[in-house]
VEXDREN-2710 file (C-alpha; in Angstrom, 1 decimal):
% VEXDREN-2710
k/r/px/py/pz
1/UNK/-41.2/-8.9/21.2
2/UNK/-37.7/-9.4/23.5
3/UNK/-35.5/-12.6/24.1
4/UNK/-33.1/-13.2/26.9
5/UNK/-36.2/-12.8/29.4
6/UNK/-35.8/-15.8/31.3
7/UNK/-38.7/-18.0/30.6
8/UNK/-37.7/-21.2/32.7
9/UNK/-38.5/-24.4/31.3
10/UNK/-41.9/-24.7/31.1
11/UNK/-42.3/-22.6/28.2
12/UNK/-41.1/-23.2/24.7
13/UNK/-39.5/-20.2/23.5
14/UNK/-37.3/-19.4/20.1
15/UNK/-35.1/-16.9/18.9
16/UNK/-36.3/-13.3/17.3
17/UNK/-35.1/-10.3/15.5
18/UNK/-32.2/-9.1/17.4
19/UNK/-30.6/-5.7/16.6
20/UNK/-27.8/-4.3/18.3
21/UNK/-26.5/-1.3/16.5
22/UNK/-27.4/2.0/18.0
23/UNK/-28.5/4.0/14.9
24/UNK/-26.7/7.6/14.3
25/UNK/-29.3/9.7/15.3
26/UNK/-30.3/13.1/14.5
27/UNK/-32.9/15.0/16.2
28/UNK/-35.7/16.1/14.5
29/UNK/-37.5/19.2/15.2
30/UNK/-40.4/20.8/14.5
31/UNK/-43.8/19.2/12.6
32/UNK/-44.2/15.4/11.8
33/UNK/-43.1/15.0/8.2
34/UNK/-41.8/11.9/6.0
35/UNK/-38.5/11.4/5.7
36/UNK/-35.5/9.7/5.8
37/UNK/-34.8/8.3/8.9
38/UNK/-32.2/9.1/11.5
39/UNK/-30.5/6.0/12.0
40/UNK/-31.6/2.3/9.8
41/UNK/-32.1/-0.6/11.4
42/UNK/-29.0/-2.9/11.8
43/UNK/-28.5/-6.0/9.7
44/UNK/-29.1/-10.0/11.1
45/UNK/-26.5/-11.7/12.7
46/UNK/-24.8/-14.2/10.4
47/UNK/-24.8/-16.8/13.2
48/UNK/-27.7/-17.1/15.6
49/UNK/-26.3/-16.6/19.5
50/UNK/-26.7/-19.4/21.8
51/UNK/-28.3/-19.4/25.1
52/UNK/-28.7/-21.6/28.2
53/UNK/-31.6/-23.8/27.7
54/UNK/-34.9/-22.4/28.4
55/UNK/-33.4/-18.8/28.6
56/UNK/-35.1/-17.6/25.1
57/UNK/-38.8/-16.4/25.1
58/UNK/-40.6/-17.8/21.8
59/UNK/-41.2/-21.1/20.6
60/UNK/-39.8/-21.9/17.3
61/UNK/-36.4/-21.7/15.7
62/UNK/-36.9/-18.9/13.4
63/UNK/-34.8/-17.0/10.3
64/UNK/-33.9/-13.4/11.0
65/UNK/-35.4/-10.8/8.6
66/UNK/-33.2/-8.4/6.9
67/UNK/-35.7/-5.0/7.2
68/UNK/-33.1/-3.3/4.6
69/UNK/-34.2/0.3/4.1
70/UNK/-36.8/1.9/6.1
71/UNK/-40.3/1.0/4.6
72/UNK/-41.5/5.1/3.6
73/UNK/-45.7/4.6/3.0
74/UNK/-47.1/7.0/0.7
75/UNK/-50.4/8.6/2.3
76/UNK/-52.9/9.3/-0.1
77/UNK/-53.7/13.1/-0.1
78/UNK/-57.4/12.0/-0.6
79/UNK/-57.9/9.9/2.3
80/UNK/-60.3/11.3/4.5
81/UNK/-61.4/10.4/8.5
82/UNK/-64.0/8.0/9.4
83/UNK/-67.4/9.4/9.5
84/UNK/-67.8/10.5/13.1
85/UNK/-71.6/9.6/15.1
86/UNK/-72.5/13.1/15.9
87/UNK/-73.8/12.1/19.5
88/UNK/-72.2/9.1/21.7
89/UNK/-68.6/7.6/21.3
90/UNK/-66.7/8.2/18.1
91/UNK/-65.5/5.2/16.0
92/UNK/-62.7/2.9/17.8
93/UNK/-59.6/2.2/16.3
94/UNK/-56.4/0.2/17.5
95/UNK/-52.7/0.4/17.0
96/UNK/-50.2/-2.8/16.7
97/UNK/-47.0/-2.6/17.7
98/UNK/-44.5/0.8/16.6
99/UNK/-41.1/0.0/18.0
100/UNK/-39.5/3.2/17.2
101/UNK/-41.0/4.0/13.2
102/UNK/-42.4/7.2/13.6
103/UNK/-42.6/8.1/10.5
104/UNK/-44.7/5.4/9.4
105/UNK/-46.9/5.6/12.0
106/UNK/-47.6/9.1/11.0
107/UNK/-48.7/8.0/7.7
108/UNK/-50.7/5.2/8.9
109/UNK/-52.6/7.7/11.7
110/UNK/-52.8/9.8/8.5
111/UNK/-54.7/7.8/6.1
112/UNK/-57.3/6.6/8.6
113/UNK/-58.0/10.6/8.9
114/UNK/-57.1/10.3/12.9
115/UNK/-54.7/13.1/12.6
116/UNK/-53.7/16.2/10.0
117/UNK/-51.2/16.9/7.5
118/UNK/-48.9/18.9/10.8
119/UNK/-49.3/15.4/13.2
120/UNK/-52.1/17.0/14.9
121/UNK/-55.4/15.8/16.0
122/UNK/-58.2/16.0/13.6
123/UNK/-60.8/13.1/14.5
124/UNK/-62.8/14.5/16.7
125/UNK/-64.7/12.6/19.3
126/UNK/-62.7/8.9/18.0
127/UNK/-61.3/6.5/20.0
128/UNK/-57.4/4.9/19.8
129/UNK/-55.8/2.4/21.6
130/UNK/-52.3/1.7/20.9
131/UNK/-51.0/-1.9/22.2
132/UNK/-48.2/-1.1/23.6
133/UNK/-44.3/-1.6/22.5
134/UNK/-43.5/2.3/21.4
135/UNK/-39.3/1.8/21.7
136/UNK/-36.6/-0.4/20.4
137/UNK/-35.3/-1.5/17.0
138/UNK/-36.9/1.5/15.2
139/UNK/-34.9/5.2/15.1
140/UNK/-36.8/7.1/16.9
141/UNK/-39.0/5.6/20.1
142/UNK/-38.9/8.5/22.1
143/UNK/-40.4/10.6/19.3
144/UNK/-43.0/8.0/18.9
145/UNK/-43.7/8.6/22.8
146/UNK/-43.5/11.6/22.6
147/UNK/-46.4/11.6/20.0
148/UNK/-48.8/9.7/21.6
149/UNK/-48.5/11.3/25.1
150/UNK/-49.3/14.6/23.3
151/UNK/-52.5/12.7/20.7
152/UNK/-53.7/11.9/23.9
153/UNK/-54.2/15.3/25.4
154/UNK/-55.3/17.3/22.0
155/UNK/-58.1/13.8/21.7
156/UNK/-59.3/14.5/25.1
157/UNK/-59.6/18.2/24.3
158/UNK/-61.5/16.9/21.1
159/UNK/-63.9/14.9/22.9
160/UNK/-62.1/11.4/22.1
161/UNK/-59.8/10.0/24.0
162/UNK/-56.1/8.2/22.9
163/UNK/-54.6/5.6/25.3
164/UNK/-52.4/3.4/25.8
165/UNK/-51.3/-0.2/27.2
166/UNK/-48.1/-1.6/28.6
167/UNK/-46.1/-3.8/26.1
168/UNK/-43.1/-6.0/27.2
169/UNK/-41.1/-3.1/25.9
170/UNK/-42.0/-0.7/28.0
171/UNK/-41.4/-2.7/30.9
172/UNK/-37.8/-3.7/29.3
173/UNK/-37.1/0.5/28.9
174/UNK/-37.9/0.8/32.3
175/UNK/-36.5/-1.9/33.7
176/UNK/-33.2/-0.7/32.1
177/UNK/-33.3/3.0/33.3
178/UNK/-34.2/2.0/36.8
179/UNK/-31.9/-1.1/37.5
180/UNK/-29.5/-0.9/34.9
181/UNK/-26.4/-3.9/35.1
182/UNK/-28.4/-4.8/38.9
183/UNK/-28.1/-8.6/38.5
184/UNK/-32.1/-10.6/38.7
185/UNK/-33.1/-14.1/38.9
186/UNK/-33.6/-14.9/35.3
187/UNK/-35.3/-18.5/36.1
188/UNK/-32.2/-19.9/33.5
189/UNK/-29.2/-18.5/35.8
190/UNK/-28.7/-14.1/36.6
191/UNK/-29.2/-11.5/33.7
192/UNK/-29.5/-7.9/33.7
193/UNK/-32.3/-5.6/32.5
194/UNK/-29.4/-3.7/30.7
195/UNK/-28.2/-6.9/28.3
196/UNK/-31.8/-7.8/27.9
197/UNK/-32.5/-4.2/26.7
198/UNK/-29.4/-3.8/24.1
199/UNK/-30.5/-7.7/22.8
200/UNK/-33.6/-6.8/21.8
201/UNK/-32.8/-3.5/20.1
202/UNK/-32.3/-0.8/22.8
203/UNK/-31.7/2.1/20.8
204/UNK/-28.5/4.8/22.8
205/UNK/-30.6/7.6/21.5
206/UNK/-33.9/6.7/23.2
207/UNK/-31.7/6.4/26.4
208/UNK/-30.0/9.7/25.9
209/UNK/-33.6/11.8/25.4
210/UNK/-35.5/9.8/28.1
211/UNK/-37.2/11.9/30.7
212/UNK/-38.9/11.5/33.8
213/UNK/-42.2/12.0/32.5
214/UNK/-41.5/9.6/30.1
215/UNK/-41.0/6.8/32.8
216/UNK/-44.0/8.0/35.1
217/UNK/-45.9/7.7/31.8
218/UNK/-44.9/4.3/31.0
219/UNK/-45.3/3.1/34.5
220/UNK/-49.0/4.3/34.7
221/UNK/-49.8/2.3/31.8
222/UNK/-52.6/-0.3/31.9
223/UNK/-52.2/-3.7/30.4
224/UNK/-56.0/-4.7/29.6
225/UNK/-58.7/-2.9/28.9
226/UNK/-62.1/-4.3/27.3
227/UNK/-63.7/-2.0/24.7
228/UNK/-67.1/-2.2/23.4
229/UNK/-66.8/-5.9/23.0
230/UNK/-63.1/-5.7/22.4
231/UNK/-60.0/-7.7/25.1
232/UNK/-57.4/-5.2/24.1
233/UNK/-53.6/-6.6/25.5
234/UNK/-50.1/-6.4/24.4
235/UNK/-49.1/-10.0/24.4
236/UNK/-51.1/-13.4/22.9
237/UNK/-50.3/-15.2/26.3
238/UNK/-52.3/-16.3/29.3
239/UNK/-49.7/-14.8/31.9
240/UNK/-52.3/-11.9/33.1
241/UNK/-54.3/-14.6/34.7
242/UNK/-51.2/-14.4/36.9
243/UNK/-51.9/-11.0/38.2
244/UNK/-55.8/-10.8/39.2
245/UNK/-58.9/-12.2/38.1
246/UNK/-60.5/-8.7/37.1
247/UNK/-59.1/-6.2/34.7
248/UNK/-59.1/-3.9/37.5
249/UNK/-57.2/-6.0/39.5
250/UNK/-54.5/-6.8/36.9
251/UNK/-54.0/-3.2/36.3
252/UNK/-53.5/-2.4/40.2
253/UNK/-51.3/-5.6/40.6
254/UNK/-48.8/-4.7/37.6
255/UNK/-48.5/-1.1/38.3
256/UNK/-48.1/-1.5/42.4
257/UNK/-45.1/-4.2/40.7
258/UNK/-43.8/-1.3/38.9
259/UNK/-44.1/0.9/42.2
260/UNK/-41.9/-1.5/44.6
261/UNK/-39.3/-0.9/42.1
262/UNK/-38.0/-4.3/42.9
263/UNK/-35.8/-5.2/40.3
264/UNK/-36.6/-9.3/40.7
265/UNK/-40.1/-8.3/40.6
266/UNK/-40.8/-6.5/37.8
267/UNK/-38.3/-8.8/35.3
268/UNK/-40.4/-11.4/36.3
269/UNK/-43.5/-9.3/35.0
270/UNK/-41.5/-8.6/32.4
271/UNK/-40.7/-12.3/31.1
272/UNK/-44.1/-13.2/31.6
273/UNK/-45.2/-10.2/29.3
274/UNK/-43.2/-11.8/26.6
275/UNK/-44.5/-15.1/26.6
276/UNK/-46.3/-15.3/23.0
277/UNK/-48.5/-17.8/20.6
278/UNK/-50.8/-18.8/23.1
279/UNK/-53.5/-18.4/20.7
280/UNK/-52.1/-19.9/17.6
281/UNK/-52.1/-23.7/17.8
282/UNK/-53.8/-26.5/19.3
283/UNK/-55.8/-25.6/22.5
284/UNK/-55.4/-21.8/21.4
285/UNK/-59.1/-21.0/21.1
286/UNK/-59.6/-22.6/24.8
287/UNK/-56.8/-20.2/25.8
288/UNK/-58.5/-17.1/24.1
289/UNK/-61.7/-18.5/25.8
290/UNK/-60.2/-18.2/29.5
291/UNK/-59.4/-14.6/28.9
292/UNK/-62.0/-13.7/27.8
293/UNK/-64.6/-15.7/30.3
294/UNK/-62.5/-14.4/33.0
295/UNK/-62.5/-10.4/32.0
296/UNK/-65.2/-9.9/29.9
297/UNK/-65.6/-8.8/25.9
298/UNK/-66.2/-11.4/22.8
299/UNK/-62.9/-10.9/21.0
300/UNK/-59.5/-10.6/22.3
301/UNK/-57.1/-7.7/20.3
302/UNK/-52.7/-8.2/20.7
303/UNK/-50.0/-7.4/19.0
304/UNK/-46.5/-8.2/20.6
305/UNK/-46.6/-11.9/18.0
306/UNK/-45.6/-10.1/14.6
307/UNK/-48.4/-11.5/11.5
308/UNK/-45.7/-13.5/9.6
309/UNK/-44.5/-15.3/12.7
310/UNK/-48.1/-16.5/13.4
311/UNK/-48.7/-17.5/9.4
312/UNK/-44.8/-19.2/9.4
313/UNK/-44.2/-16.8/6.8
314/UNK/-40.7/-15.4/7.9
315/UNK/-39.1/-14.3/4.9
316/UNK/-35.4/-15.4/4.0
317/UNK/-31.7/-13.7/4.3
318/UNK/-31.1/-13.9/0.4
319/UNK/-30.7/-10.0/-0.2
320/UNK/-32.1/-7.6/-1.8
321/UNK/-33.9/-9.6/-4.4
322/UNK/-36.0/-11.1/-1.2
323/UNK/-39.5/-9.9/-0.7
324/UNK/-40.3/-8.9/2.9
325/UNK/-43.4/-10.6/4.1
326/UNK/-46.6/-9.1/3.1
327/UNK/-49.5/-8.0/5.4
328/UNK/-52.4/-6.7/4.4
329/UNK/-54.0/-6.0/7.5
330/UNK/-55.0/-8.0/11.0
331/UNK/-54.7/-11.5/11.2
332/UNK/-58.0/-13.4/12.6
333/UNK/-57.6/-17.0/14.2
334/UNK/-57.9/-19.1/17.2
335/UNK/-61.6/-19.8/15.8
336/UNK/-62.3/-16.3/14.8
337/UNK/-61.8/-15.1/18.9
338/UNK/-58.1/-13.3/18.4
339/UNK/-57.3/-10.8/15.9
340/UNK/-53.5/-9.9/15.6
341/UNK/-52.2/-6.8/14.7
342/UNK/-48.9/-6.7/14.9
343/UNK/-47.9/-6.0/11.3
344/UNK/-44.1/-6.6/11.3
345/UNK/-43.2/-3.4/10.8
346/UNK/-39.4/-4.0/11.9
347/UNK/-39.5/-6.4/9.2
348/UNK/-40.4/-4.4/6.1
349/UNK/-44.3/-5.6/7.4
350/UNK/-46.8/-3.1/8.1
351/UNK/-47.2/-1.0/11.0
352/UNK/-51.4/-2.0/11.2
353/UNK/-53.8/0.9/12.6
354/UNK/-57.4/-0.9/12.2
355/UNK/-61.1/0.5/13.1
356/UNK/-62.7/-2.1/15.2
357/UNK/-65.3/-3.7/14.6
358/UNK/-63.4/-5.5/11.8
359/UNK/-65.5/-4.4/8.3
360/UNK/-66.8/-1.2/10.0
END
């Protein structure tokens, strides 16, 4: 989720998480294993910064939450992989947003038996989709990158497949390598992919270990996709109506946006990218109902709108004797059409891997 995009003023957009302290990160090498992590998220502002009107992305006036210590998840040794079909398509899973927590998205991948006890591939003929939003806020982005990008060649090797979609994120890490302090029409005055990035918590060490295959990978991305059934996107808005009225079409469209390298156009795919809780209130099954009826599949899958934001359950500042918000798993709504699964893992939530069908 970003701020600072630019929204204009037909949207209604509030304040989120912001963290500006670049963590002190150390490298590490060698298999995926728990531990502590390099850097720790920074703590809240104490005052809330103001903006020009309209210049905010989301829609409500909302509390900061103090994440404290990273969240460590204990993987139970037992767990074991889904039961794979032995002909046909393996089982289908998702992945809400990471933003940098590598180690508990290790775990998580762990105790849905997707991958072994060295980070490796061990699911056979499955299928994951992460959501998009890999960097920013959490330590260690580029590792988390860096993960995926190599699940994705040991799945195909497997049988399965792991792929990914483009989050607002992605778009704001690119954006930031590629046009830097380059001044763009924010709809609410000039901004710069640069102050955007570092608002919503650019992390120096991503930038420092950030390769060119990293940005051609990001910049192939697609943004929809429609699995058995399933309207996988990053965001819970209507803006990829925008760019084409096929999934085909908004793929090409975003990524020949990306390939102009025109630094007006793509903030303006980025902003629309973070436009969020078009699902949630009044009107928000209607919404779901365009998307769907315009690119096929019965349900609609996003993270990019973490759970707690979408229950109003956004914790307090009070300390350490505050709980965190809890999640247990995806959030269904906007008449049963939308399932959410952005946990909230940059605030002590849960970072949500989920086999689809829900109750499989």
């Amino acid at each position: 989720m970003t701020q600072g995009a630019g929204q204009g003023p037909e949207v209604e957009r509030t304040a989120t998480l912001r963290d500006f302290r670049v963590p002190a990160y150390v490298h590490e090498t060698g298999p995926y294993v728990h531990g502590t992590h390099p850097g720790n998220a920074a703590p809240p502002l104490e005052e809330p910064l103001e903006h020009p009107e309209g210049y905010t992305p989301t829609q409500r006036d909302l509390p900061v939450i103090n994440r404290g210590d990273t969240l460590q998840v204990t993987v139970d040794p037992t767990a074991v992989q889904a039961p794979l079909p032995a002909t046909g398509p393996g089982p289908l899973f998702v992945v809400g947003d990471v933003h940098g927590y590598l180690d508990e998205l290790v775990a998580a991948l762990q105790e849905k038996g997707l991958i072994d006890g060295a980070g490796h591939w061990c699911a056979g003929t499955a299928r994951l989709w992460f959501l998009g939003d890999f960097t920013d806020r959490g330590p260690d982005g580029i590792g988390v990158i860096d993960l995926v990008m190599r699940l994705s060649a040991e799945a195909a090797a497997a049988g399965g497949y792991c792929k990914a979609l483009m989050g607002n994120h992605e778009l704001l890490l690119l954006g930031a390598k590629r046009f830097g302090d380059t001044p763009v029409n924010s709809g609410a005055g000039t901004a710069t992919f640069q102050a955007a990035w570092l608002l919503n918590g650019g992390q120096k060490s991503d930038m420092d270990r950030l390769q060119d295959h990293h940005l051609q990978w990001m910049a192939r991305l697609d943004a929809v996709e429609e699995v058995d059934g399933h309207l996988l996107v990053h965001s819970d808005t209507t803006a990829y109506l925008d760019y084409g009225d096929s999934i085909e079409a908004v793929n090409d469209t975003v990524r020949e946006t990306i390939t102009r390298n025109d630094a007006d156009e793509v903030w303006d795919l980025f902003r629309k990218f973070t436009k969020r809780f078009s699902f949630r209130d009044e009107g928000g099954a209607d919404a779901v109902r365009s998307l769907l009826n315009t690119y096929g599949g019965t349900r609609i899958v996003h993270g990019h709108s973490p759970i707690p934001y979408l229950l109003g359950e956004v914790g307090s500042e009070e300390g350490e004797d505050s709980a965190g918000p809890v999640v247990e798993g995806p959030h269904v709504y906007a008449d049963g059409l939308a399932i959410a699964m952005d946990g909230g893992v940059t605030m002590a939530g849960k970072l949500l891997v989920q086999q689809l069908p829900l109750g499989a």
